[in-house]
Every structure is written in structure tokens, then in C-alpha cells.
N, C-alpha and C positions, 0 to 999 in steps of 0.2 A: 504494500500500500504506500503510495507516493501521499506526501500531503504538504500543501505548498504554508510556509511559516512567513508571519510579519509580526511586527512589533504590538498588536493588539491581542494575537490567541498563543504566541510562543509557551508562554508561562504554564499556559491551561494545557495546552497538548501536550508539554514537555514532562509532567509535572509527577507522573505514575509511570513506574517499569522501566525498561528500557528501551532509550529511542538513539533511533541515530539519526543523524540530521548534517544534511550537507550544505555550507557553503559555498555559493557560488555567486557571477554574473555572467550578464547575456552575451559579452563582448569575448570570453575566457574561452579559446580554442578545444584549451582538455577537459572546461566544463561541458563543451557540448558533445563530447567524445563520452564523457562522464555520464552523460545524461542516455544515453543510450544503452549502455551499460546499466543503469537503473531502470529504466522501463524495460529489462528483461525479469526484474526482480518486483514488479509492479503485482502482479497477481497471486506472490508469494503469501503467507502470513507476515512477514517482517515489514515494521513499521520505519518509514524514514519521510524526515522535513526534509523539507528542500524550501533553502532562504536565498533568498533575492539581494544579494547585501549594496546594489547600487537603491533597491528598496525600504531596506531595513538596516540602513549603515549604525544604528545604535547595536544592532544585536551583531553586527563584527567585531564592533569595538569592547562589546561584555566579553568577548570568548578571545580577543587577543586574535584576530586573522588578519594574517600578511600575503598567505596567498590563495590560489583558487587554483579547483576547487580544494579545500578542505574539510573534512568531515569529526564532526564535536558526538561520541556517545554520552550518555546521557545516564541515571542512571536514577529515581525519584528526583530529576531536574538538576541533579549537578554531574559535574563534568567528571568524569573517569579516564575518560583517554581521547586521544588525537588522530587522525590519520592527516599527512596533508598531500597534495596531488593527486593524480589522477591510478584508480585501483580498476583492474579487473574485476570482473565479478565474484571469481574464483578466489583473488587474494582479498578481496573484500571481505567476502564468507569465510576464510579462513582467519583472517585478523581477529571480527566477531567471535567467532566459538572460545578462544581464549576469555570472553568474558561472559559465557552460559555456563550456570551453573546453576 
């Protein structure tokens, strides 16, 4: 499940379990390389935001993003770990399961 984040529901979506959530923008070559890579994981169970940060530049700036895309897990709303660049699907899935338990 894709679900697109802004500065008014971030908190509320973010806030139960674990979510992972990707930063990105529209203009980011491996974000849209990224993005395709994610919509293969669209119909999966696994929950991920997807933030707009030339839209929600406040919420770059809470999680410290220098580049794109990077992706912030989540864990009852705080931070646990980092990916930054652009992930396989495969290494994606694999980073995650270090943090199933």
C-alpha cells in the first residue's frame, strides 16, 4: 500500500507499527526509478509514505534529508533506521526483515 504523506496526516499515519516512508521529489532521476520499484510493492501488505519534500519541506527538515530519495522506518512514529538512495526491491525487502520481529 502506497500512501502519499504531507504535513497535515504524517503524524496520524505515522503514529502505530511500522511504516516506512520514503522521501522524495518530482525532479530526482532515482526517485522516479524508485518509484517504480514501489509500485511493484503497491498490492503487497507492507505499508509505505511517500512524501513530497519540494511539498512538505518541514517534514525533510524533522528527519534531517540531504538527499533523495531516502527512506525514514518508522516504528510507533519514531525513527529506527535510515536507508538513503535508491534500493531494489529485493534489497529493500531485505534491509526490512532485519527489523521484523
Amino acid at each position: 500500500m502506497l500512501v502519499e504523506l504531507n504535513e497535515e496526516n504524517f503524524d496520524n499515519e505515522t503514529k502505530n507499527g511500522l511504516k516506512l516512508v520514503e522521501f522524495y521529489t518530482t525532479w530526482c532521476s532515482y526517485c522516479k526509478k524508485q518509484r517504480i520499484e514501489l509500485i511493484e510493492l503497491e498490492d503487497s501488505d507492507m505499508w509505505i509514505g511517500l512524501v513530497d519534500c519540494e511539498e512538505s519541506p518541514k517534514l525533510a527538515n524533522r528527519f534531517g534529508i540531504k538527499g533523495f530519495p531516502t527512506f525514514v522506518l518508522l516504528k510507533n512514529g519514531e525513527k529506527i533506521a535510515e536507508f538513503a538512495g535508491f534500493h531494489q526491491k529485493a534489497q529493500l525487502l531485505n534491509k526490512l526483515m532485519n527489523y521484523l520481529a
